[in-house]
Phi, psi and omega in degrees: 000095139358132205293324196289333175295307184326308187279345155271002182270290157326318195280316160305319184279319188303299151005282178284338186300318188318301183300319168320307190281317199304338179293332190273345179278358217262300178314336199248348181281323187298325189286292179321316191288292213289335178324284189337304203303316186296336209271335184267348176298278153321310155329310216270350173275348217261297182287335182288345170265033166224019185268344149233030175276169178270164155352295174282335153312302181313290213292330165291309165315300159334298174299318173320318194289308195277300180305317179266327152350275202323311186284354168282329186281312153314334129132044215246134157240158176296171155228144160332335176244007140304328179292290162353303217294310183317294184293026142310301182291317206284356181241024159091017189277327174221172190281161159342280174319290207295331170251000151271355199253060151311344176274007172220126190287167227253000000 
């Protein structure tokens, strides 16, 4: 084989990767555009059920919220009775201490 084949052969695979991505960026753009509707949906139900919490309510959500993100992006999972346990906290059924106090359940 020849340097000149070689080098249209490298030019053809670079070629289809480029097209290979672009149908998948094209595919993840797509998902995404199809997401949104659910993600404002959720959102816009989210403040409504937090349009009659106090304050301090709010701002524990908030943090919940800002905190399982975080731990998600880090690849981190909740287990169900973390969850439990936050939103506990977070409407005030129980104290600080009390939801850092894993050896006594909620």
């Amino acid at each position: 084989m020849t340097k000149a084949n070689e080098e249209d052969m490298q030019h053809e695979g670079l070629q289809l990767a480029k097209a290979s991505d672009a149908i998948a960026f094209q595919r993840m753009r797509e998902q995404y555009a199809a997401s949104i509707p659910a993600y404002e949906a959720e959102q816009k139900q989210r403040n409504l059920d937090r349009a009659a919490m106090s304050e301090e309510q709010r701002k524990r959500h908030e943090a919940l919220d800002y905190a399982r993100a975080s731990a998600g992006l880090s690849g981190y999972t909740i287990s169900e009775e973390d969850v439990q346990r936050s939103l506990r906290w977070a409407n005030g059924e129980i104290t600080m201490d009390e939801f850092l106090d894993v050896s006594r359940p909620c």
